[in-house]
C-alpha positions, 0 to 999 in steps of 0.5 A, a space after each residue: 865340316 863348316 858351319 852352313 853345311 852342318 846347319 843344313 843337314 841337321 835341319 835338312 827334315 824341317 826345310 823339307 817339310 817347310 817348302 816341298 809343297 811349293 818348290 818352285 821359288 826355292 828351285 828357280 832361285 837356286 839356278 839363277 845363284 848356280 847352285 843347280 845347273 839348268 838341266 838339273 832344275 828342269 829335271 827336277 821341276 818334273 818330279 814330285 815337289 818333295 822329291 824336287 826338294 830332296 834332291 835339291 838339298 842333296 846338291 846344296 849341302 855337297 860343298 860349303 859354298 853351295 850351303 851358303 849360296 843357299 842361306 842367301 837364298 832361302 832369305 830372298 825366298 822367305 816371304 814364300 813359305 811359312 811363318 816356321 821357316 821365316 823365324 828360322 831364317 831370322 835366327 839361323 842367317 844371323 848367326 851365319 852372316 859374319 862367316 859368309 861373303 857378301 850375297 851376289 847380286 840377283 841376276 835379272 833379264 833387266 835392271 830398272 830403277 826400283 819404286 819406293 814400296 819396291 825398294 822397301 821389300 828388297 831389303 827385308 830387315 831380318 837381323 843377320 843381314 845388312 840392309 842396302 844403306 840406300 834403303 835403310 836410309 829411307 826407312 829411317 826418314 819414312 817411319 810411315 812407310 814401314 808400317 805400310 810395309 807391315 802391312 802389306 808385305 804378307 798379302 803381296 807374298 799369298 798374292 805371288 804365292 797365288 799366281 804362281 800355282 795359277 801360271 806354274 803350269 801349261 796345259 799340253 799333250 804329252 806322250 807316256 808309256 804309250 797312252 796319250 793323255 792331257 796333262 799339264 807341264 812346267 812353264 819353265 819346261 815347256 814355255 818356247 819364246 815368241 817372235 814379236 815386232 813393233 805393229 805398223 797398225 795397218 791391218 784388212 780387218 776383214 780378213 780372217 785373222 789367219 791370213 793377216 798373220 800371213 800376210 803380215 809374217 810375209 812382210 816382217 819376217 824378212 825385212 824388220 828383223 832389227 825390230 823384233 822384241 822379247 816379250 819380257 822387254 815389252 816394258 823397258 825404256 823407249 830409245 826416243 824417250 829413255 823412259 819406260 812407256 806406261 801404256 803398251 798394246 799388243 796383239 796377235 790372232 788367236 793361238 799365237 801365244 798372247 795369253 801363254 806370252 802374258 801367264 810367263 811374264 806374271 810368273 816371272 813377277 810372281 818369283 821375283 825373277 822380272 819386272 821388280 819395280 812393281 809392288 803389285 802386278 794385276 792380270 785381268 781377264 775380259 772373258 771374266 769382266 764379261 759377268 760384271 753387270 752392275 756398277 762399282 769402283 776399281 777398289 771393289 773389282 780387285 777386292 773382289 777379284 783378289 780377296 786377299 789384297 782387299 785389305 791393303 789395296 788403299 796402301 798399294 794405291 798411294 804409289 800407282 807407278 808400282 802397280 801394273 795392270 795386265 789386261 787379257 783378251 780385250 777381244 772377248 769383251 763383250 761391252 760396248 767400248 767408246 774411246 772417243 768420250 770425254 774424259 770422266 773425273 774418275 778415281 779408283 773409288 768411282 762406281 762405273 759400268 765395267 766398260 768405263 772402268 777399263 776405258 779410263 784405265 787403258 786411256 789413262 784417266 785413271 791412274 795414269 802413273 800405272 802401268 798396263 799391258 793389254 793384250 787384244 786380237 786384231 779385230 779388235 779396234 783399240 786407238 793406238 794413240 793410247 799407247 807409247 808402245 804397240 806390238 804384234 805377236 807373230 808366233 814361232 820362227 823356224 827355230 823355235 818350230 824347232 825347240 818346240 818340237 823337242 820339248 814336246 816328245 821326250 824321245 828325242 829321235 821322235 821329235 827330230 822325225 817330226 820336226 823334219 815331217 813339218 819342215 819338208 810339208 809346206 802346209 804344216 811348216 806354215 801352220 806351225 809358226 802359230 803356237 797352237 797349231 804346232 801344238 795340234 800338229 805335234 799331237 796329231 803326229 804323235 800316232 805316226 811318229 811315236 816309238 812304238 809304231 816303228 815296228 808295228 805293221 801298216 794294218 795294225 796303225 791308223 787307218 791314215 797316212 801322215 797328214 798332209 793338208 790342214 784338214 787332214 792335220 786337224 781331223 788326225 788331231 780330233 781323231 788322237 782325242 777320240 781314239 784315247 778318250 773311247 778306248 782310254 788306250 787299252 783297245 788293241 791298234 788295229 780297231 776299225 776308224 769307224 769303231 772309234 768314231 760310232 763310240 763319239 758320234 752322240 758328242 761330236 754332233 752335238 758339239 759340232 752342232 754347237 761349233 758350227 751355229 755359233 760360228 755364224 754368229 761369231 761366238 767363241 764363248 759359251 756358259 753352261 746354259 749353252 752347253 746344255 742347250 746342245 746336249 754337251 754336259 761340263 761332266 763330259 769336258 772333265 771326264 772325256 776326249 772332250 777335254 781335248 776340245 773345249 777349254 773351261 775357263 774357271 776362276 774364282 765365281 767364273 765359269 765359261 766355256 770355249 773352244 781352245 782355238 778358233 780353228 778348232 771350232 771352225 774344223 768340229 763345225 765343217 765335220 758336223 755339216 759334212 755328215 749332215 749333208 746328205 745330197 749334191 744340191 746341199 752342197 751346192 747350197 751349202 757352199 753358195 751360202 758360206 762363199 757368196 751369202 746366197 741364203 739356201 732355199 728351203 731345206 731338209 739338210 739341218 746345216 741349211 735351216 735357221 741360217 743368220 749370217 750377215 755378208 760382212 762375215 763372209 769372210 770369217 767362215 774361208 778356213 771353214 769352207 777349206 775343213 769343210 772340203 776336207 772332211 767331205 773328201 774324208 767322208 767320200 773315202 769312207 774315213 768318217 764312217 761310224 759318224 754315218 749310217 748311210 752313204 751319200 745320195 749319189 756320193 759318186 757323182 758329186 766331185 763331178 757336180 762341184 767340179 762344175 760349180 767350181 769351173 762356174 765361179 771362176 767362169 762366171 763371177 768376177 771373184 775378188 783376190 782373197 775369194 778366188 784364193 780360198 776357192 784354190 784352197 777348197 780344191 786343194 783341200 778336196 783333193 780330187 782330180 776330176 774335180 780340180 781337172 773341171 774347174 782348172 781350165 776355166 782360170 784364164 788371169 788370176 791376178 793376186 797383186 798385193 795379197 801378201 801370199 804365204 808358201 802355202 798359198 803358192 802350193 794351192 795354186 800349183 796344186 789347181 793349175 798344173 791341172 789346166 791343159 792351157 796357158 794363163 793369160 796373166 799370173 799377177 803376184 806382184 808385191 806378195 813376198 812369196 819368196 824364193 821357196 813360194 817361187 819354187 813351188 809354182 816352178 812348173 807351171 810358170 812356163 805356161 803364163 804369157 804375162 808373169 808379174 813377179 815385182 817385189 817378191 823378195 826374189 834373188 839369184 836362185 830365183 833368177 836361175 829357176 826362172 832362166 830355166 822356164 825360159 829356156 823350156 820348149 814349152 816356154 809361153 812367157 811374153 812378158 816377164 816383170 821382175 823389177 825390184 828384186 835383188 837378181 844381182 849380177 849373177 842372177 841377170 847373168 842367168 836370164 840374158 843366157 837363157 834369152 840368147 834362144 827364147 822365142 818368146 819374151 818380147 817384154 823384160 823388166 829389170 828395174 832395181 834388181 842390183 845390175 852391177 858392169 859385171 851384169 852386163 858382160 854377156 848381154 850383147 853376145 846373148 840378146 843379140 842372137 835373140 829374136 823376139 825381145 822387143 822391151 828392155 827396161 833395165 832403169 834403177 841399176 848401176 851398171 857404170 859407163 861400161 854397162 852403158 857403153 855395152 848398150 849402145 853396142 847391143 842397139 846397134 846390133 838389135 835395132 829392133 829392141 827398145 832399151 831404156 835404161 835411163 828414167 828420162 828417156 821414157 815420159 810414160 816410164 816416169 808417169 808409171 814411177 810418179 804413179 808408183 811413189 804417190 801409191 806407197 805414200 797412201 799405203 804404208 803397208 805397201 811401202 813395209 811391204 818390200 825394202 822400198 827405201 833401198 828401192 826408192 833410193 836406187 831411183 833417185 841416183 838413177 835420176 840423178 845420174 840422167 838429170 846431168 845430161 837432160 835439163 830441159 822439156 817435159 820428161 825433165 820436168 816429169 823427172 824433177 817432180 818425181 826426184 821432189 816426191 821420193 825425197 819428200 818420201 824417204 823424209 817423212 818414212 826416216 821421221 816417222 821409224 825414228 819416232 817408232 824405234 825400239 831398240 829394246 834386243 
C-alpha cells in the first residue's frame, strides 16, 4: 500500500474529528476534483456531518489516487478548519509533494482575472507545495503584501466560515414518515436555477407585481429567449465591453427567488467555488439597514455588521475592486432615497445617514472600483443609469417546475403525480413558475398525493378535493400548517375540518387581523411591538403552525417579522374579512371599497371600521379581492366552520345578491382593462353559477388590448362567458400573447363574438385550425375576424379558406403578415368563391409570389363583391392604419418586445418595396414612402439599441 492511502487511514480519527463539524468545503471540493460522484455528495449532505465525513473517508482511501486527490484538497480547504488541521497539511503535503502529480486545475463555472489580494490567497505558502510562479513573483516584489496577507487570511477564513452555516441551509417542507414538519434542507439539494433575462425597464408599477410578472413572462418567455442568463453569470464580462460591469440591478416580485438566487451566489464565494476574483464578498440586507437611525461611516456599518472583519477592514479597502457589495431587498428600505443629489465627497470613513451611504455606493461615488449587486422588487424606482447591467428574475420554466417537484418529495412516484396535477391545471401551472408559490403548492398537494393516502378511504382524507383555484391552493396549504401544528400529526385523519380549525382560530384572527390592517397600508414588516399589538407572541412563531406563516428575520442585533410572501399576507387577511363579515350589505360594502375606493358607511362588521386606503393602492389589493371570493365560497360551503360560531345572515341568498352586483359594474361602469379582468377572476374564484349566470349577460365588449394576458387569464374568461346566453359584440385581445394553450381554453365561446381581435398572439398553425372549426360551427356569429401578425403559415391559411368555403358570417378577414407563402394560396379561389358573405380581404405583408397574385385576380373576378387588398398601396386608410402602427411601437417599447415586431416590421417593408415598383406617384405613393422611411428609421434605431444592451453571457 502507497504512502497517501496509509497516511490517511492511520490518521483517519483525527481528520474526522478535525472537519466533521463543517463538512461542507471538504465535501464540495472532493466532487468538483471527482472523487465523490454527484450523487454520492448529495446523499451524503444529508446525513449527519460526522456520518458525512466518515463515509467520505471511506471513498478517499479505497485507491491511492483518490487519497492524493484528497491531500490536494484538504490544502485548498485548509484556511476552513482549525489551526491542528493546518500544521498537518504543512507537514504531511510536504512529505507527500515529491511522490504526487502535479494538482488539477479547480473547476470554476467561470475563470476571470484574479485581483492582487486574491491571487495572493490562492497560493498559500504551506511547504510541500510550489507556489504559482506568478504569484511567488509578487510576493517577492511586495514584501508589504504578505504581511497584509497575515493579516487578513484568518478573518476572511471565519468570515466564509460564517456565511456558509448562514446560507448552507434553505428553509422548506419536507414530508417524513408521514408527519409534516418545517425543516431545513441543503442548498446543494434543494437549490433549482432560475429563469433570468436582461430587463427592458419598462414596467405599469401600478399593477400588482403578480400580474406584471405575467404579463412580462408573456412577452420574454417566447420571444428573447437568447437573452437569458444564469445568475452565477450576473458578474461576468459584457459583449459591447469586454469587461465585467461594476454595478449590476436585478429585480423580480416577491417569491421569485431574488433572495435564494443571492444566498446561492454568497455560498458559492464562501466555498470557493465562484466569483474568486473578490477577496471579500459583503451581503447586506435593507430590511436589517431599516433599525440604523443615527449617522456613521461604511467603516463602521461593516465592523459592526461583521465583527470579525472590524480589524482588517482598513486592508481590505486599499484594494476596492476585490470587494464586492450585495445589497438584498432595496424594496424593504424604509429611508427616503434621492438619486438625483449632488454627488457628496464621501469616503468609507464619512459619518452619513444610511440612506446616503447606500446611495453613494450604489451610484458609485463611493468606491467605485467595487462591485455591487442589488437586488430590489419592481416597485422600487432605482434609475437604470447607475447600472452597466439590469436584469429580471423570471421564476422557473416549465422544466424547472419539473426539477422542482422531484427534489421536493423523496418518493418520487408522488412527485411525478403532482407534477402532472400542476401541469394539466392551468391555475396552478401558471403559479408554479414563482418559486414560492411552487413551494406552497407542493406543500398543499403533500395531503393529496403522499403515499400513504393511496389507500386510505375518501372519508378517512381531507374533507377537500385536490385544489383547483389559487384560493383554494392557498387555503389547503394553510390548512396542512394547521392541521400538523394542532394535531402534531398524531390525531387520526378522519378528524372533522372544523375540529382542526376551532384549535387555531384564536391565531389565525388575530394574525389575519394583522395581515389584513397592514395591507391596506402596504406593510410587509412587522417588530415585536406589532405582533403583541395584535395578540400574536414570537413564542407562537417558534413553536406552532405559525412558523409556517410569518418568517422571523434575526440577525445579529436585528429582529423583525414577516410574512414569508405577499400572497400569504394578502390570502390570512381575505380569510380573516370572510369570517368577520357576517351580512350581504358587508359584502357589498366591502367590496365597493377594495374595488372602486367607495369608504363604507358606517359599520358593525370589524373589516369596515378604521378603513385608510389611498385610491392609488387600489390595485395592490386585486389578489386580495380573488382570496377573499374564495375563502367566502368556502365559508358558504361550510369548510371554514370551526372559525365561526354562526352561519351567515341570509348566507343563502348572497351568490344572488353579488350576482347583481356584479351584472351592476360591468352594466354600469366603464371599467378599466385590469378592474374588468379582476372582476372575471372574483367570479372565477367564487365559483358559483347563480352568480356567474347574473352577471355574465351583461358583458357585451371586453376589450383587453395590450394587457399581456397569462393562461390563467383566458381560463377566467371562459369560465364567466360560457355562462352568457348571448353574443359579445367585441372580444378585443390583440397584442396579449395568449398563445395557442390561452387560445384553446376560450376555444368554446369564440363562436359567439361578432368581432374577434386576435392580432399579435403568438398564434400558429394549430391555432389556425381551432379557429377553422368555429368557423365551420352552426353557431358560428363571428363577423370580423383579426389575425394579423401571427405565424398561420401556408397550411394554417389552408385551413381558414377551407372552413370560409360555407361561412355565412365572416363579412371581414385580416391576415396581414401571417407568413402566406403561393402555396397558401392554392384553394383560396375554389373555397371563397363559393363564399357568400365575405366582403374584406386583407392579406398585405405576405409573400405569396406571382402566382398567389395571379390567383387573386382570378378570385376577383369570380367574386366581384369582395375587396382584396393585397398590396399596401392600394388602400390610403390602410397605409394610415400601418403609419399609425409604427408611430405607436416607436412610443412604446414594451409593445414593440412584445411580439416579434422586427420580423413584422420587415415582412412590411418588402411588401412595399414589391408595390412601390409599380406605384410612383399620387398620395398613397407618398403615404407609402413616408411609412417605408419610419419602419427603417425604426429597425435602425432598435438594432442600435440591443446591440448596446446585448448580453451574450449563456
Amino acid at each position: 500500500m502507497s504512502s497517501a492511502q496509509q497516511l490517511l487511514r492511520s490518521q483517519r480519527d483525527l481528520l474526522l474529528n478535525w472537519t466533521c463539524d463543517h463538512p461542507a468545503p471538504l465535501l464540495r471540493w472532493l466532487r468538483d476534483a471527482e472523487v465523490l460522484s454527484s450523487a454520492h455528495y448529495l446523499s451524503l449532505l444529508e446525513r449527519s456531518p460526522s456520518n458525512a465525513v466518515a463515509q467520505a473517508l471511506e471513498t478517499v482511501c479505497s485507491t491511492e489516487e483518490s487519497s492524493r486527490k484528497f491531500l490536494q484538497v484538504l490544502r485548498e480547504v485548509q484556511d476552513y478548519y482549525c489551526r491542528d488541521l493546518q500544521d498537518w497539511v504543512e507537514r504531511h503535503c510536504r512529505n507527500n509533494a515529491t511522490s504526487k502529480p502535479a494538482p488539477a486545475p479547480v473547476k470554476v463555472e467561470e475563470k476571470k482575472p484574479k485581483s492582487p489580494i486574491a491571487k495572493l490567497f490562492r497560493g498559500k505558502s504551506s511547504k510541500g507545495f510550489t507556489l504559482n510562479a506568478e504569484v511567488k513573483a509578487k510576493e517577492e516584489l511586495r514584501p508589504n503584501r504578505s504581511v497584509k496577507l497575515a493579516n487578513i487570511r484568518v478573518p476572511i477564513s471565519a468570515h466564509k466560515t460564517t456565511l456558509l452555516k448562514r446560507t448552507e441551509q434553505l428553509k422548506c417542507y419536507s414530508e417524513g414518515d408521514g408527519v409534516a414538519s418545517n425543516s431545513a434542507s441543503h442548498i446543494e439539494i434543494r437549490y433549482t436555477d432560475l429563469f433570468v433575462t436582461e430587463d427592458d425597464d419598462f414596467v405599469d408599477s401600478s399593477q400588482h407585481e403578480y400580474f406584471d410578472l405575467a404579463s412580462r413572462r408573456a412577452r420574454i418567455y417566447v420571444h428573447q429567449a437568447c437573452q437569458r442568463i444564469r445568475p452565477s453569470h450576473l458578474l461576468s464580462p459584457q459583449s459591447a465591453s469586454g469587461r465585467p460591469p461594476k454595478r449590476v440591478k436585478v429585480k423580480g416580485i416577491a417569491g421569485i427567488g431574488k433572495s435564494v438566487a443571492v444566498q446561492r451566489l454568497v455560498y458559492e464565494w464562501a466555498i470557493g467555488k465562484n466569483m474568486r476574483e473578490f477577496t471579500c464578498v459583503f451581503d447586506l440586507r435593507f430590511r436589517e439597514l431599516n433599525l440604523i437611525e443615527a449617522p456613521l461611516s461604511l467603516l463602521e456599518l461593516l465592523g459592526e455588521r461583521f465583527r470579525y472583519l472590524k480589524a482588517v477592514l482598513p486592508d481590505l479597502f486599499t484594494s476596492p475592486s476585490s470587494l464586492l457589495f450585495i445589497l438584498d431587498g432595496l424594496d424593504e428600505f424604509k429611508f427616503a432615497l434621492d438619486w438625483n443629489s449632488p454627488d457628496k465627497n464621501i469616503d468609507v470613513g464619512s459619518k452619513v445617514p444610511v440612506s446616503e451611504l447606500m446611495v453613494s455606493l450604489i451610484k458609485g461615488s463611493l468606491l467605485p472600483e467595487a462591485s455591487v449587486i442589488l437586488t430590489t422588487r419592481p416597485s422600487t424606482e432605482v434609475p437604470k443609469r447607475f447600472f452597466q447591467r439590469c436584469c429580471v428574475v423570471l421564476g422557473f420554466e416549465e422544466d424547472q417546475v419539473k426539477e422542482y417537484t422531484t427534489k421536493f418529495y423523496k418518493d418520487t412516484q408522488v412527485a411525478e403525480k403532482v407534477y402532472d396535477y400542476i401541469l394539466n391545471n392551468d391555475n396552478l401551472f401558471v403559479l408554479s413558475f414563482i418559486p414560492l408559490y411552487c413551494y406552497i403548492i407542493c406543500t398543499a398537494m403533500a395531503e393529496f398525493f403522499s403515499s400513504e393516502n393511496q389507500d386510505a378511504d375518501d372519508s378517512k382524507s381531507l374533507e377537500l378535493n385536490p385544489p383547483r383555484t389559487v384560493s383554494e391552493v392557498y387555503f389547503c396549504y394553510l390548512f396542512t400548517a394547521i392541521k400538523h401544528h394542532a394535531l402534531r400529526g398524531s390525531a387520526e385523519r378522519s378528524t372533522p375540518r372544523s375540529e382542526v380549525l376551532s384549535r387555531a382560530k384564536y391565531q389565525l384572527t388575530n394574525l389575519g387581523k394583522l395581515a389584513y390592517e397592514s395591507l391596506l397600508q402596504k406593510k410587509i414588516m412587522f417588530n415585536r411591538a406589532d405582533l403583541e399589538k395584535y395578540g400574536v407572541t414570537p413564542a407562537d412563531l417558534q413553536s406552532t403552525f405559525l412558523c409556517h406563516i410569518l418568517q422571523p428575520l434575526k440577525e445579529e442585533t436585528v429582529e423583525m417579522f414577516s410574512f414569508f410572501h405577499l400572497t400569504v399576507q394578502e390570502h390570512l387577511a381575505a380569510l380573516y374579512c370572510a369570517i368577520n363579515l357576517f351580512s350581504q350589505e358587508d359584502i357589498i360594502e366591502a367590496l365597493d371599497f377594495w374595488c372602486f375606493g367607495q369608504c363604507p358607511p358606517s359599520s358593525t362588521a370589524a373589516p369596515l371600521q378604521n378603513t385608510d386606503l389611498n385610491m392609488d393602492k387600489l390595485e395592490s389589493l386585486q389578489m386580495f379581492t380573488r382570496f377573499f371570493m374564495g375563502m367566502l365560497r368556502a365559508r358558504l360551503g361550510g369548510k371554514l366552520d370551526g372559525l365561526v360560531l354562526s352561519p351567515m345572515e341570509q348566507g343563502d341568498a348572497i351568490p344572488g345578491r353579488l350576482g347583481l352586483w356584479f351584472q351592476d359594474q360591468f352594466k354600469s361602469r366603464k371599467l378599466e382593462n385590469q378592474t374588468a379582468l379582476n372582476l372575471l377572476h372574483c367570479l372565477m374564484e367564487f365559483h358559483t353559477k347563480e352568480a356567474t349566470s347574473m352577471a355574465a349577460p351583461e358583458i357585451k365588449k371586453l376589450n383587453l388590448f395590450k394587457m399581456k394576458l397569462s393562461v390563467v387569464d383566458c381560463v377566467a374568461m371562459h369560465y364567466v362567458l360560457q355562462f352568457s346566453p348571448h353574443k359579445l359584440q367585441e372580444l378585443n385581445l390583440g397584442y396579449s400573447n395568449i398563445g395557442n394553450r390561452g387560445l384553446n381554453r376560450l376555444g368554446p365561446i369564440l363562436h359567439r363574438c361578432e368581432s374577434l381581435y386576435l392580432r399579435y398572439n403568438c398564434l400558429d398553425r394549430q391555432a389556425a385550425i381551432l379557429e377553422s372549426a368555429v368557423l365551420k360551427s352552426n353557431d358560428c356569429r363571428v363577423k370580423k375576424l383579426f389575425m394579423c401578425g401571427n405565424n398561420l403559415g401556408p397550411e394554417g391559411v389552408l385551413e381558414l379558406w377551407t372552413a370560409l368555403e360555407h361561412n355565412t358570417t365572416v363579412e371581414e378577414l385580416y391576415l396581414d403578415i401571417t407568413g402566406i407563402t403561393e402555396r397558401g394560396t392554392t384553394n383560396i379561389v375554389k373555397c371563397l368563391s363559393k363564399n357568400t358573405s365575405l366582403k374584406t380581404l386583407t392579406i398585405v405583408g405576405n409573400d405569396i409570389g406571382e402566382i398567389g397574385r395571379k390567383r387573386l385576380r382570378e378570385l376577383e373576378q369570380c367574386r366581384p363583391g369582395l375587396r382584396i387588398i393585397a398590396n399596401f398601396v392600394d388602400d390610403l386608410g390602410l397605409l394610415q392604419a400601418y403609419l399609425d402602427w409604427v408611430d405607436e411601437i416607436q412610443a412604446d417599447r414594451d409593445q414593440f418586445d412584445s411580439v416579434k415586431n422586427a420580423d413584422a416590421l420587415q415582412s412590411v417593408l418588402k411588401g412595399l418595396q414589391v408595390a412601390g415598383e409599380r406605384v410612383e406617384r399620387g398620395e398613397n405613393a407618398e403615404k407609402a414612402k413616408e411609412l417605408q422611411t419610419k419602419i427603417v428609421d425604426l429597425l435602425k434605431t432598435s438594432t442600435d439599441l440591443i446591440r448596446g444592451q446585448s448580453l451574450k453571457v449563456m
